[in-house]
mmCIF file as Biopython writes it, N, C-alpha, C and O atoms, coordinates in Angstrom:
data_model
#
loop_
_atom_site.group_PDB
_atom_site.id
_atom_site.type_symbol
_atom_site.label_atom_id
_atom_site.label_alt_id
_atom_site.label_comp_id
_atom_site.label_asym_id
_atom_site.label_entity_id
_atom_site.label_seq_id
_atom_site.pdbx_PDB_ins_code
_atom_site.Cartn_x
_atom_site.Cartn_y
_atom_site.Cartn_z
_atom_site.occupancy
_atom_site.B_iso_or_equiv
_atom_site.auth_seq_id
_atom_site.auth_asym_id
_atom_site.pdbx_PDB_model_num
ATOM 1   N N  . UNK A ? 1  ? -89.320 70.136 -48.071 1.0 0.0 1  A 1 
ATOM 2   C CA . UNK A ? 1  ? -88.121 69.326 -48.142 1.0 0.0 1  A 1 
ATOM 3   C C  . UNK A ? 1  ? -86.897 70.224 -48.289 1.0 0.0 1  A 1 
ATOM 4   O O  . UNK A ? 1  ? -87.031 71.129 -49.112 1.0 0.0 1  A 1 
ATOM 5   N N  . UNK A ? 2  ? -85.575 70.139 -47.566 1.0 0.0 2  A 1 
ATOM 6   C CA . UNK A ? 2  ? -84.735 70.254 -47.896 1.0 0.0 2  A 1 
ATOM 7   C C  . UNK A ? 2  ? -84.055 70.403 -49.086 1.0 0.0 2  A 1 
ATOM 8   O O  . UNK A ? 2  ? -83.749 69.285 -49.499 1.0 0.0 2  A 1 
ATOM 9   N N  . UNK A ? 3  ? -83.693 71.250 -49.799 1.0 0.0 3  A 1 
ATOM 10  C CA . UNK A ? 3  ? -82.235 70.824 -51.038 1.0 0.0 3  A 1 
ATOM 11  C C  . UNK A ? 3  ? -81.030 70.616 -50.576 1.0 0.0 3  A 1 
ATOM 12  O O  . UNK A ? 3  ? -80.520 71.015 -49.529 1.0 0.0 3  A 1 
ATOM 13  N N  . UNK A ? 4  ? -80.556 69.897 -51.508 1.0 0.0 4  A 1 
ATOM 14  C CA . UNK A ? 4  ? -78.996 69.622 -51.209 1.0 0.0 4  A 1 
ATOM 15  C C  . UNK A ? 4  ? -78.257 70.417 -50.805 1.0 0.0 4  A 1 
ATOM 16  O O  . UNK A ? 4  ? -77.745 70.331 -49.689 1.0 0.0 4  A 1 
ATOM 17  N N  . UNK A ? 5  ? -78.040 71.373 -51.631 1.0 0.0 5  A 1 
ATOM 18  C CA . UNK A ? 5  ? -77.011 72.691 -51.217 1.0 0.0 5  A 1 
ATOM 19  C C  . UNK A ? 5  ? -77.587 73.378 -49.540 1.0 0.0 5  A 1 
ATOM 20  O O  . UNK A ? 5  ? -76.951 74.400 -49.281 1.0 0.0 5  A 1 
ATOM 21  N N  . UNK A ? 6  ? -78.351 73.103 -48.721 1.0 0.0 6  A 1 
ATOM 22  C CA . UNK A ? 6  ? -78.668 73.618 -47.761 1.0 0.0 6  A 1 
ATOM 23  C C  . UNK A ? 6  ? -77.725 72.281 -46.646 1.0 0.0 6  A 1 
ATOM 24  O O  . UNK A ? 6  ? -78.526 71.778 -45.858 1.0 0.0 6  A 1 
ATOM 25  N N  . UNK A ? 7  ? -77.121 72.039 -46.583 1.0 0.0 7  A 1 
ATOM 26  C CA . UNK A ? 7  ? -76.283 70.986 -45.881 1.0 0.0 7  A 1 
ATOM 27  C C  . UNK A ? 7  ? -75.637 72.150 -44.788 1.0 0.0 7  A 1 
ATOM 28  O O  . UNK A ? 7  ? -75.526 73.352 -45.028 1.0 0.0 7  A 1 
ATOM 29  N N  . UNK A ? 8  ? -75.278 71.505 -43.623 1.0 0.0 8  A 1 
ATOM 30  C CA . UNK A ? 8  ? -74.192 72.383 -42.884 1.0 0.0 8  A 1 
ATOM 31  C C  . UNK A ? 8  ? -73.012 72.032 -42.842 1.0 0.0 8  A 1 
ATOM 32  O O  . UNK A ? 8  ? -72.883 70.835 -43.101 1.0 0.0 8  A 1 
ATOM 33  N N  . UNK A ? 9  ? -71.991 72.613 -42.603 1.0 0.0 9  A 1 
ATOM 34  C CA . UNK A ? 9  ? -70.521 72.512 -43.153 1.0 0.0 9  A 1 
ATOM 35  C C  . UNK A ? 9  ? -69.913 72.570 -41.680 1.0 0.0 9  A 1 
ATOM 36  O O  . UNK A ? 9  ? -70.244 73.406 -40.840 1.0 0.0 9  A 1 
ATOM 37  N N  . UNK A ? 10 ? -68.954 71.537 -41.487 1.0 0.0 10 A 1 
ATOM 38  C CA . UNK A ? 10 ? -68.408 72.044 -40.515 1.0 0.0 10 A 1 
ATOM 39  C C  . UNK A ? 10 ? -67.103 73.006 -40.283 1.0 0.0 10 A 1 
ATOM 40  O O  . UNK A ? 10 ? -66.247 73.118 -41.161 1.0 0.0 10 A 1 
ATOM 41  N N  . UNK A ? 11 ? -67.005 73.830 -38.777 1.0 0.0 11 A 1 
ATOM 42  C CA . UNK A ? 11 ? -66.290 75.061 -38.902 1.0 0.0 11 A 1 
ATOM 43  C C  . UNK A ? 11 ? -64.608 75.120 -39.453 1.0 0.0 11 A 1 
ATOM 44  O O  . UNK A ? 11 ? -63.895 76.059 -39.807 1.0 0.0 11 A 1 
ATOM 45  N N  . UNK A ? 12 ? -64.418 73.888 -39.351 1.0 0.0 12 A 1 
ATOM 46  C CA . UNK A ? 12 ? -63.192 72.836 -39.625 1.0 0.0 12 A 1 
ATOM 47  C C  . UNK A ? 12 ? -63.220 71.818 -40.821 1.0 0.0 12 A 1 
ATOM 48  O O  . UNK A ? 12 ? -63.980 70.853 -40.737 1.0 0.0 12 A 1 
ATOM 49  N N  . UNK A ? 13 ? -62.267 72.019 -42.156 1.0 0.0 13 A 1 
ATOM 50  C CA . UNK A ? 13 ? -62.362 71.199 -43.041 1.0 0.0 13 A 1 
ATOM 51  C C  . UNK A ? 13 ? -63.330 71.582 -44.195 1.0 0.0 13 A 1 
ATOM 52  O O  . UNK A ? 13 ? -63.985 72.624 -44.229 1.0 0.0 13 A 1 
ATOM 53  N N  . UNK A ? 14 ? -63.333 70.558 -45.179 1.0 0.0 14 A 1 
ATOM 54  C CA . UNK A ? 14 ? -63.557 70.792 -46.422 1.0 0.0 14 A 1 
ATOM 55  C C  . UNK A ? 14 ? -65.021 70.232 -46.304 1.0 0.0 14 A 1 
ATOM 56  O O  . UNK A ? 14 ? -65.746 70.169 -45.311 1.0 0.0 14 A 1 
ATOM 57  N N  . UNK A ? 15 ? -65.320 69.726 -48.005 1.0 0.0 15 A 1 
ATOM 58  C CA . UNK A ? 15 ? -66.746 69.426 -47.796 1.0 0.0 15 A 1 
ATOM 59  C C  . UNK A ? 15 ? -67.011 67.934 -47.708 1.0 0.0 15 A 1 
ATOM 60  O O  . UNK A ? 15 ? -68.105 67.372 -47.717 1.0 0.0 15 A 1 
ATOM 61  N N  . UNK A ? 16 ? -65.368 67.211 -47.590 1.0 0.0 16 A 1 
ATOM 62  C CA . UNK A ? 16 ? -65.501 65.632 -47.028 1.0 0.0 16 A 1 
ATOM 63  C C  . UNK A ? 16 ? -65.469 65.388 -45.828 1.0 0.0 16 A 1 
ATOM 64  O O  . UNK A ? 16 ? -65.525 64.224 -45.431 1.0 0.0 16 A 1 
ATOM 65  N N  . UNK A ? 17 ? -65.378 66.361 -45.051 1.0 0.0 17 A 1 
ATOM 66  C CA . UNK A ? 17 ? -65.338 66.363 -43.240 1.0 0.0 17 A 1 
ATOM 67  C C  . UNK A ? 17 ? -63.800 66.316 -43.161 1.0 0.0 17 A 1 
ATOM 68  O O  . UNK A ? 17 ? -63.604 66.103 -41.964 1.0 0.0 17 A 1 
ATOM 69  N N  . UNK A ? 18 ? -62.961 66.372 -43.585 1.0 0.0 18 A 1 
ATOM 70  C CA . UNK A ? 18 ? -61.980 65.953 -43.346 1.0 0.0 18 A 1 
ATOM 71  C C  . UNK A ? 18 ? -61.257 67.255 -43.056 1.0 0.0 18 A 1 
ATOM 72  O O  . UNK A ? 18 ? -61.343 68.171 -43.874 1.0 0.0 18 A 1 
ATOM 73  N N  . UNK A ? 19 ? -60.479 67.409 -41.831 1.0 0.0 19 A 1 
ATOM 74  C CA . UNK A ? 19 ? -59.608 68.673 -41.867 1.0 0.0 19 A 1 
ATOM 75  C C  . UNK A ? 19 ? -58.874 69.627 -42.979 1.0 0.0 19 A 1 
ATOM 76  O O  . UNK A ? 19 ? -58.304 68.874 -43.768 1.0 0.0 19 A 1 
ATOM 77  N N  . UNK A ? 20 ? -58.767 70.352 -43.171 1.0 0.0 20 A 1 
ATOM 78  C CA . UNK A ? 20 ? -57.469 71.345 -44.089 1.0 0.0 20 A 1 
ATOM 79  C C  . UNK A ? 20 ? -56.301 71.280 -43.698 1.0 0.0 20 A 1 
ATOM 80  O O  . UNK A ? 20 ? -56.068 71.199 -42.492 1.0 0.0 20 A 1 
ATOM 81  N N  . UNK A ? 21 ? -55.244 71.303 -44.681 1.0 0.0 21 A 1 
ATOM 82  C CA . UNK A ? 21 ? -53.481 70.801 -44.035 1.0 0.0 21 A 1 
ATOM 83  C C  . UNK A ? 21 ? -53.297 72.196 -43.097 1.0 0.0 21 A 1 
ATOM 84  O O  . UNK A ? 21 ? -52.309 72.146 -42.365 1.0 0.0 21 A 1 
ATOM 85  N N  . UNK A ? 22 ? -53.924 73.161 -43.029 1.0 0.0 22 A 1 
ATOM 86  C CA . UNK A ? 22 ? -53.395 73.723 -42.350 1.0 0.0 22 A 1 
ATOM 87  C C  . UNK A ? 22 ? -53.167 73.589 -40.683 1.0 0.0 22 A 1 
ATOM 88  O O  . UNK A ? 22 ? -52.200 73.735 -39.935 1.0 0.0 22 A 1 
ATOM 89  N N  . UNK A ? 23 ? -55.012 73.123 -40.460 1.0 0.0 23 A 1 
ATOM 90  C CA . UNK A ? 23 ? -54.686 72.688 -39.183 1.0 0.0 23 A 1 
ATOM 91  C C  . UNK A ? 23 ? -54.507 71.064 -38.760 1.0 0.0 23 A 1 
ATOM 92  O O  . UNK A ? 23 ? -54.624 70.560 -37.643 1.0 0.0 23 A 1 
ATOM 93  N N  . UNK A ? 24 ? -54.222 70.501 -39.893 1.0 0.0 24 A 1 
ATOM 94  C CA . UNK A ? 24 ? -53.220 69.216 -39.428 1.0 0.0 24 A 1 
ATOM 95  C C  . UNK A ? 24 ? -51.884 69.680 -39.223 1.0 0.0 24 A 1 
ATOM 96  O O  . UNK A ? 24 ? -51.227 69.408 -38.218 1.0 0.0 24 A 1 
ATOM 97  N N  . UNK A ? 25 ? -51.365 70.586 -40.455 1.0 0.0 25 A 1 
ATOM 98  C CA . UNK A ? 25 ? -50.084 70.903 -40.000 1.0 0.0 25 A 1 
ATOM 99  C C  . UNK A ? 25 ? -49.857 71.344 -38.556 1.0 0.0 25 A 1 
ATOM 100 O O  . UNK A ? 25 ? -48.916 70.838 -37.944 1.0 0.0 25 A 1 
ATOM 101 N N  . UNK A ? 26 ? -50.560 72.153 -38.023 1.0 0.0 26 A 1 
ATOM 102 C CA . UNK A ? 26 ? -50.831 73.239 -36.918 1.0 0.0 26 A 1 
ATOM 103 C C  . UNK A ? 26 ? -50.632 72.034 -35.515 1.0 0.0 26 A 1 
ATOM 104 O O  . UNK A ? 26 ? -49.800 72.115 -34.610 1.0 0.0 26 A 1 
ATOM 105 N N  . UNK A ? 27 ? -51.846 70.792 -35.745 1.0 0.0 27 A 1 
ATOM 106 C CA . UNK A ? 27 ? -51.750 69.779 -34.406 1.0 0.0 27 A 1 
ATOM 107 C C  . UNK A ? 27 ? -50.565 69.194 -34.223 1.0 0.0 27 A 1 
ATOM 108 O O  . UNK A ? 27 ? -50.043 68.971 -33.131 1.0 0.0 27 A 1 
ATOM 109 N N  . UNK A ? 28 ? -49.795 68.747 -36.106 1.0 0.0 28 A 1 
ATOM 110 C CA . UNK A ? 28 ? -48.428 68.032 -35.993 1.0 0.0 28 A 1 
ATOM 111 C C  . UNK A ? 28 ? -47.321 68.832 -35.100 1.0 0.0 28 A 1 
ATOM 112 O O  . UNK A ? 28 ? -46.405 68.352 -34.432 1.0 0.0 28 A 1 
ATOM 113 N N  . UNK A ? 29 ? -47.701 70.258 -35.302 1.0 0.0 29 A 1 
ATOM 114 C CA . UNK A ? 29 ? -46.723 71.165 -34.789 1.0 0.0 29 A 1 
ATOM 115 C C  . UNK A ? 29 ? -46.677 71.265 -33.128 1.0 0.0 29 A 1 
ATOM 116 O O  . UNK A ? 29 ? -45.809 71.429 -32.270 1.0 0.0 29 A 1 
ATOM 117 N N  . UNK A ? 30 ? -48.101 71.074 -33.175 1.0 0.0 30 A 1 
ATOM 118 C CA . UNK A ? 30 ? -48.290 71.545 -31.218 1.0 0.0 30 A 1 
ATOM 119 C C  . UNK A ? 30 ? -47.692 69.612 -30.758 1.0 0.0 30 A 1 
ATOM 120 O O  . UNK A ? 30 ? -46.815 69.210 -29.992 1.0 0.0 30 A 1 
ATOM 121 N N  . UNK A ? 31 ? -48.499 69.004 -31.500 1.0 0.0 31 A 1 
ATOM 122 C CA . UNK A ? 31 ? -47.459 67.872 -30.571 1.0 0.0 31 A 1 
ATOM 123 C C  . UNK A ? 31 ? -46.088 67.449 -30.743 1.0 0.0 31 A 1 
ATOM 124 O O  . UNK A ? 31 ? -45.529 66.911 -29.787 1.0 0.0 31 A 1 
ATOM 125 N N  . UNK A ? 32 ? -45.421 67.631 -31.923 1.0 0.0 32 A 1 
ATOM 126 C CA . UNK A ? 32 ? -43.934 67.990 -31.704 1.0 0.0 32 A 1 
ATOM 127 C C  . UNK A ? 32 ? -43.099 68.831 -30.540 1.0 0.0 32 A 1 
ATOM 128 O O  . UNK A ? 32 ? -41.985 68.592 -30.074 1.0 0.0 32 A 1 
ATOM 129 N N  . UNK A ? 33 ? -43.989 69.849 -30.250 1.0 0.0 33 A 1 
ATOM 130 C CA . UNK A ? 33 ? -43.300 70.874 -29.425 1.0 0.0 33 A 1 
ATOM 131 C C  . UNK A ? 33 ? -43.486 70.257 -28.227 1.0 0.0 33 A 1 
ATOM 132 O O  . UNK A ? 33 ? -42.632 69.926 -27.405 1.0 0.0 33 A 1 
ATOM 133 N N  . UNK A ? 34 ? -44.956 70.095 -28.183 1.0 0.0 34 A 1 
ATOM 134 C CA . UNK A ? 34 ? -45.318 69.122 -26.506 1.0 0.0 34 A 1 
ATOM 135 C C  . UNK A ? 34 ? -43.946 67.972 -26.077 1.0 0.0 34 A 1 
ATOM 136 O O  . UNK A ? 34 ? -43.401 67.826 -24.982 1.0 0.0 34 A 1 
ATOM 137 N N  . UNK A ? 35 ? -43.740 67.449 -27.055 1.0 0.0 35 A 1 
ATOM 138 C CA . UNK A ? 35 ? -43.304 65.861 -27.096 1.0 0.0 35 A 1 
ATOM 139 C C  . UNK A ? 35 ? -41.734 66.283 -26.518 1.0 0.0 35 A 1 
ATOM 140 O O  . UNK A ? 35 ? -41.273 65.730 -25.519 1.0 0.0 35 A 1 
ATOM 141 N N  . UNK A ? 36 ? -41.028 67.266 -27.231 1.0 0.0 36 A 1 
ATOM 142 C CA . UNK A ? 36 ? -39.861 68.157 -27.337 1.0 0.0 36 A 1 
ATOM 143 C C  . UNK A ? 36 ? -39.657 68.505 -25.952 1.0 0.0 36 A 1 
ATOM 144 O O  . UNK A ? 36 ? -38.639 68.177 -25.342 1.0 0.0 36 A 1 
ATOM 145 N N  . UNK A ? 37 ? -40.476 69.073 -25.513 1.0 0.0 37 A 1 
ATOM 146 C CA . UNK A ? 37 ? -40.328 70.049 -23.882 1.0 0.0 37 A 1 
ATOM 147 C C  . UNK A ? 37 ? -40.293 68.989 -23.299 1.0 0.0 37 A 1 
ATOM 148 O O  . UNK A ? 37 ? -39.264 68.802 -22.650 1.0 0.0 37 A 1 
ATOM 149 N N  . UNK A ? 38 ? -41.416 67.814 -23.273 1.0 0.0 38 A 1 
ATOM 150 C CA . UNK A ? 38 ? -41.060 66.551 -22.494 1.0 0.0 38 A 1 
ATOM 151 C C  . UNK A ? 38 ? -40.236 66.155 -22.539 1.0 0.0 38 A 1 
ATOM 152 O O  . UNK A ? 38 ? -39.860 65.905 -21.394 1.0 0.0 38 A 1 
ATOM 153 N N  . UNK A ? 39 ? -39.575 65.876 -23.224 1.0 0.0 39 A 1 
ATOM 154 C CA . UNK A ? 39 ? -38.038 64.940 -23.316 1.0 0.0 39 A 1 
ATOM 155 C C  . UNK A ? 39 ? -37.504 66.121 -23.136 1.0 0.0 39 A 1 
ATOM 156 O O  . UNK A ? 39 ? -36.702 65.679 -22.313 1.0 0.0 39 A 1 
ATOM 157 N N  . UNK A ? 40 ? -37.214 67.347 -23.184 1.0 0.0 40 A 1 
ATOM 158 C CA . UNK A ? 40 ? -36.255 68.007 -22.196 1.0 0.0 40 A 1 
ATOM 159 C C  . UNK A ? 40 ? -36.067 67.779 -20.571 1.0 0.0 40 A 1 
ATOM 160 O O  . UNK A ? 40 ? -35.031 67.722 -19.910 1.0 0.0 40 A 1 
ATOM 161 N N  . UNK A ? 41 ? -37.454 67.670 -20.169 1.0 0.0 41 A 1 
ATOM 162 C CA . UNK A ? 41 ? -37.935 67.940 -19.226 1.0 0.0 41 A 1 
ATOM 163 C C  . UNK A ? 41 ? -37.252 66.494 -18.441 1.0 0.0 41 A 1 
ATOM 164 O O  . UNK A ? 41 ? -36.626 66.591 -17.385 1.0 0.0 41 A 1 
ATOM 165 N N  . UNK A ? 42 ? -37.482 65.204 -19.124 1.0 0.0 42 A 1 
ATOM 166 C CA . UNK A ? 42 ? -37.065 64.064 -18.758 1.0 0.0 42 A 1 
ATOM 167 C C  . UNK A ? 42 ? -35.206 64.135 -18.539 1.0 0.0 42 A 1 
ATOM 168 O O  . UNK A ? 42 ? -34.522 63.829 -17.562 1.0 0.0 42 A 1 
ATOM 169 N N  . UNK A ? 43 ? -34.830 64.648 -19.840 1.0 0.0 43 A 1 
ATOM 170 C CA . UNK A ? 43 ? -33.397 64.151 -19.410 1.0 0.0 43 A 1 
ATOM 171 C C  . UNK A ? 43 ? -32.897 65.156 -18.294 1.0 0.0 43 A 1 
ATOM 172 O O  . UNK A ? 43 ? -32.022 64.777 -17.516 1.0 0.0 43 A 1 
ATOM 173 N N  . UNK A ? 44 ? -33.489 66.566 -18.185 1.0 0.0 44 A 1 
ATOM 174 C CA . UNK A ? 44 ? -32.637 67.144 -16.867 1.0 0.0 44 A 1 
ATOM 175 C C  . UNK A ? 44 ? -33.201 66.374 -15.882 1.0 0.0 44 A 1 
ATOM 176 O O  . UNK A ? 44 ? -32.414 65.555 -15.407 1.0 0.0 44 A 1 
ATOM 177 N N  . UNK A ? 45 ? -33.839 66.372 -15.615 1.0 0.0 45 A 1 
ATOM 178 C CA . UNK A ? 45 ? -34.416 64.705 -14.463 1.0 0.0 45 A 1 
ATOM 179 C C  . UNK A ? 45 ? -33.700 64.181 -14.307 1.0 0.0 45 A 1 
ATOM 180 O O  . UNK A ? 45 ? -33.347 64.097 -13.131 1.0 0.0 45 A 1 
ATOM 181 N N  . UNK A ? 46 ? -33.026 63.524 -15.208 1.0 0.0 46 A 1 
ATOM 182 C CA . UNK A ? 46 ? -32.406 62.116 -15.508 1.0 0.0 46 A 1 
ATOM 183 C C  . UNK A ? 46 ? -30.963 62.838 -14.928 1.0 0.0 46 A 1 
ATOM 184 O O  . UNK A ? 46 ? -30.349 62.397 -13.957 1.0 0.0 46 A 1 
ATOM 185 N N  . UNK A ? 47 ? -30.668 63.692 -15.493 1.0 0.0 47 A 1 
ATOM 186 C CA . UNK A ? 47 ? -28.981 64.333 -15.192 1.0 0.0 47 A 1 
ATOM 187 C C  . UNK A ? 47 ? -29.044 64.985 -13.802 1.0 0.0 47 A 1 
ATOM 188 O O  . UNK A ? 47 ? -28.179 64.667 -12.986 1.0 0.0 47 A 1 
ATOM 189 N N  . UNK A ? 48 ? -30.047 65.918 -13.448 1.0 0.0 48 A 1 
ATOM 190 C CA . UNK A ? 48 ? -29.836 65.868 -12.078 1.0 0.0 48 A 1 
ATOM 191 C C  . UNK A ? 48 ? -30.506 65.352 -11.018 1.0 0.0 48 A 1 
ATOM 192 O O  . UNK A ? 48 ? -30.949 66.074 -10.124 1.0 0.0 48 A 1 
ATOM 193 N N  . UNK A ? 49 ? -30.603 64.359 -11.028 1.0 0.0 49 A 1 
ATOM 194 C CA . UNK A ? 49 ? -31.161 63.259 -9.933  1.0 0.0 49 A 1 
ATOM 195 C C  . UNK A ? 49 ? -29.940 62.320 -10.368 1.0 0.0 49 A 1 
ATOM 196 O O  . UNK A ? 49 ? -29.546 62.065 -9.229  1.0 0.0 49 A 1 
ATOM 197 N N  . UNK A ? 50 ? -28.985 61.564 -11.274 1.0 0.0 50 A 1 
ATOM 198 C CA . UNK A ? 50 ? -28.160 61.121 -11.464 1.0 0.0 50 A 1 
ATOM 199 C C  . UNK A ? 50 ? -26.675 61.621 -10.582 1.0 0.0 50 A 1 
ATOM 200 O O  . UNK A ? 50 ? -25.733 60.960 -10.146 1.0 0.0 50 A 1 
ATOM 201 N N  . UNK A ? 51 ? -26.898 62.696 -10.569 1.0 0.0 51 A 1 
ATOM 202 C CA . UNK A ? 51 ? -25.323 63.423 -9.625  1.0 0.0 51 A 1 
ATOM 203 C C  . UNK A ? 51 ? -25.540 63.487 -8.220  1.0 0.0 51 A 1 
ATOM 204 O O  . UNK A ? 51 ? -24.571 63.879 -7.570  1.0 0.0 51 A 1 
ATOM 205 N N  . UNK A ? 52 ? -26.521 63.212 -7.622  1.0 0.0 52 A 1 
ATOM 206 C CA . UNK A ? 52 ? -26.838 64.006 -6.482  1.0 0.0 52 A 1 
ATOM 207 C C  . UNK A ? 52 ? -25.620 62.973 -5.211  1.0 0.0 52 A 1 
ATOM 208 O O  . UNK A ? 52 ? -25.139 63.289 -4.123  1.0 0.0 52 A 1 
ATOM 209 N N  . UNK A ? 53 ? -25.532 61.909 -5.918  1.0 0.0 53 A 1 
ATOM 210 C CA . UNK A ? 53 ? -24.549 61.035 -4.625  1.0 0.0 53 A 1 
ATOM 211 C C  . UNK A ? 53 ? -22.863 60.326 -5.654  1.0 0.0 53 A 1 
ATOM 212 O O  . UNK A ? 53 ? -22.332 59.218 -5.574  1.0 0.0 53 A 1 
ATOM 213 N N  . UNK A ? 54 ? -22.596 61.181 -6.257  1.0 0.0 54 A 1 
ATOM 214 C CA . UNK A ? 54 ? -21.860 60.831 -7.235  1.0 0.0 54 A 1 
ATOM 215 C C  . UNK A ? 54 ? -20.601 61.582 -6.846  1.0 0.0 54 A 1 
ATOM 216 O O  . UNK A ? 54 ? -19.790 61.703 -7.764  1.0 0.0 54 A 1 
ATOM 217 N N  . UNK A ? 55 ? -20.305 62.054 -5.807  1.0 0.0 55 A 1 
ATOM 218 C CA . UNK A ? 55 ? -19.180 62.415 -5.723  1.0 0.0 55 A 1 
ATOM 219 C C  . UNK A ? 55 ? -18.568 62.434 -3.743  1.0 0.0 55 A 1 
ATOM 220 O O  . UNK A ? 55 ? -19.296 62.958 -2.900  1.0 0.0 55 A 1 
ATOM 221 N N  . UNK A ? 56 ? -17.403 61.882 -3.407  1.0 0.0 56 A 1 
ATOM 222 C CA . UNK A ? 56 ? -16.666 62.168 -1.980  1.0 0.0 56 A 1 
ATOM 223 C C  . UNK A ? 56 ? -15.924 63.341 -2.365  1.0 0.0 56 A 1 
ATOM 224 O O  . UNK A ? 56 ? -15.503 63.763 -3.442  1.0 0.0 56 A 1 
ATOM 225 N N  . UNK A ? 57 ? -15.883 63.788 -1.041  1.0 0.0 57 A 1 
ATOM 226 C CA . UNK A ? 57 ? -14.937 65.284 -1.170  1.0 0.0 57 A 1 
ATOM 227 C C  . UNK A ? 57 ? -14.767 66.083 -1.785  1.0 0.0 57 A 1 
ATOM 228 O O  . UNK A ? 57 ? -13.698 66.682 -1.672  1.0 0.0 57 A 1 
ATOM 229 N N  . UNK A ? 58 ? -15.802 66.529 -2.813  1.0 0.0 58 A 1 
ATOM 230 C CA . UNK A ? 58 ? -16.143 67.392 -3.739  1.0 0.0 58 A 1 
ATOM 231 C C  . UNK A ? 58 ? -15.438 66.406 -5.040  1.0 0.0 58 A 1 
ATOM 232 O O  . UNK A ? 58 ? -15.865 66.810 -6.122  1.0 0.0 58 A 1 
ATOM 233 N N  . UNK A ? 59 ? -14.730 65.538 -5.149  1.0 0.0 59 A 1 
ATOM 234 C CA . UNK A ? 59 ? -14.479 64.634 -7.016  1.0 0.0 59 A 1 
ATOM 235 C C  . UNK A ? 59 ? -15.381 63.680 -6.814  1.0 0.0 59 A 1 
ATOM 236 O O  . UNK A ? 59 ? -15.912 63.165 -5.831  1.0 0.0 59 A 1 
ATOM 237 N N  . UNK A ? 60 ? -15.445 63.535 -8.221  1.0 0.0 60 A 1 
ATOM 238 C CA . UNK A ? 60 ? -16.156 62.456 -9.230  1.0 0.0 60 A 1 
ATOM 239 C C  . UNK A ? 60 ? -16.130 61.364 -8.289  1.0 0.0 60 A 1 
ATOM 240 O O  . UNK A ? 60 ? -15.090 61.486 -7.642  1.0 0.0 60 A 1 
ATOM 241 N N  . UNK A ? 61 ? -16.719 60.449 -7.941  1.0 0.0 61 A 1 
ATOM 242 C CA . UNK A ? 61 ? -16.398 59.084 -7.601  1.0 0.0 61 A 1 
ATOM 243 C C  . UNK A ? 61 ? -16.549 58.114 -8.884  1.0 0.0 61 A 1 
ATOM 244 O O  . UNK A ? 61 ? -17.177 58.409 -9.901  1.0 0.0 61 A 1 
ATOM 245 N N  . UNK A ? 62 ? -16.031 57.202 -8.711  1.0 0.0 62 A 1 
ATOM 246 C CA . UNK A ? 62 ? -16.497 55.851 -9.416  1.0 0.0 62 A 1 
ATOM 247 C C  . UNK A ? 62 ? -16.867 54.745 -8.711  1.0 0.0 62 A 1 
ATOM 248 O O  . UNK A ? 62 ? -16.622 54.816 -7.507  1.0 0.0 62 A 1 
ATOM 249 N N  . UNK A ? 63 ? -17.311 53.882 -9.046  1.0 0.0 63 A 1 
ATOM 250 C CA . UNK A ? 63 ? -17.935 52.781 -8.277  1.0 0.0 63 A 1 
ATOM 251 C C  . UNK A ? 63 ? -17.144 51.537 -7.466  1.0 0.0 63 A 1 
ATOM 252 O O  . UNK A ? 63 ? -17.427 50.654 -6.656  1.0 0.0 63 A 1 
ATOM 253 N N  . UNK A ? 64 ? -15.979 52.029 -8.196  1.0 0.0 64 A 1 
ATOM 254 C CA . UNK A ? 64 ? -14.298 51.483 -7.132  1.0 0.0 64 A 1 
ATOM 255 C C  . UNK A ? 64 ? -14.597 51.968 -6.323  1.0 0.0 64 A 1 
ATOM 256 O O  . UNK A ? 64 ? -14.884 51.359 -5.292  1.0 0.0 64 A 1 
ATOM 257 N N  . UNK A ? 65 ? -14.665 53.329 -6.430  1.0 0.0 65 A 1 
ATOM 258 C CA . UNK A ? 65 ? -14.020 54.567 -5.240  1.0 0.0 65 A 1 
ATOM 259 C C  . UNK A ? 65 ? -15.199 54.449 -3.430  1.0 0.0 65 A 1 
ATOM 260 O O  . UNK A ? 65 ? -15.020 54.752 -2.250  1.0 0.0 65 A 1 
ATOM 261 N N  . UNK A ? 66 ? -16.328 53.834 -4.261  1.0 0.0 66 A 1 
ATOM 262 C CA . UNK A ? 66 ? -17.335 53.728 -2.922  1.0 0.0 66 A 1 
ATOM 263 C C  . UNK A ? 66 ? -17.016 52.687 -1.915  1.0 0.0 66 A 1 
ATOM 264 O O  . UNK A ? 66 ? -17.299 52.674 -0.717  1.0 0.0 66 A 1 
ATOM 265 N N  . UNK A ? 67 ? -16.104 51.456 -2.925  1.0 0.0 67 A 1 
ATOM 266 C CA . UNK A ? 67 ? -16.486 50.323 -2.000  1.0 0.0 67 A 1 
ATOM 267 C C  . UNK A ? 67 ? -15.100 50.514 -1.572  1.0 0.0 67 A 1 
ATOM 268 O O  . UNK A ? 67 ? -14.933 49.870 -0.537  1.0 0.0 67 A 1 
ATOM 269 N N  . UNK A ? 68 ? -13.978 51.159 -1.950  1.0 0.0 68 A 1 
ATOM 270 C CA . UNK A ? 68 ? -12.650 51.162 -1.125  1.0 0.0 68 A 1 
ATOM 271 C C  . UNK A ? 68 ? -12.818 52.047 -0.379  1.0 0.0 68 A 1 
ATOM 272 O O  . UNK A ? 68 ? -12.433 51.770 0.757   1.0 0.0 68 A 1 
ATOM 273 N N  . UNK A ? 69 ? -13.291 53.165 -0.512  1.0 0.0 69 A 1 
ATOM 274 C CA . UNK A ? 69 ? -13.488 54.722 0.029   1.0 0.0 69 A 1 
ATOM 275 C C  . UNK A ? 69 ? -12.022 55.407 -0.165  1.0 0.0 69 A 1 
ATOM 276 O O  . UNK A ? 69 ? -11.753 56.457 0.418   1.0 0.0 69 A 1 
ATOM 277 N N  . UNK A ? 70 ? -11.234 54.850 -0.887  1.0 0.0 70 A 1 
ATOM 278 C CA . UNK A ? 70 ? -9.567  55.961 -1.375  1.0 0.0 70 A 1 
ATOM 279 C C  . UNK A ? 70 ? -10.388 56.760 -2.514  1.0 0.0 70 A 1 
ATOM 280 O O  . UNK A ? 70 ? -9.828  57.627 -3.184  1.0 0.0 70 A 1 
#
């Protein structure tokens, strides 16, 4: 028979299975950063795909300016 103390442990965490703050801290960190670059990634998207028909004759247009064309 087995004794107790012969249990296996996993390579991760304590002896409730449960992770160590370190590498919770560590996952909170990698998906912050993930999440971060994405939403960078989104708003230059957003800003340049937004300009690409936004201007006559090299100025700004506004949405007057399309349907009079002055």
């Amino acid at each position: 028979m087995s004794s107790p103390e012969a249990t296996t442990e996993s390579p991760v965490g304590d002896r409730s299975g449960r992770p160590d703050r370190a590498t919770t801290r560590q996952a909170i960190i990698v998906v912050l950063v993930i999440t971060a670059i994405a939403a960078l990634i989104i708003i230059e998207l957003a800003f340049t795909t937004a300009n690409d028909s936004s201007s006559i004759n090299g100025r700004t247009a506004t949405s007057s300016q399309y349907f009079s064309g002055s």
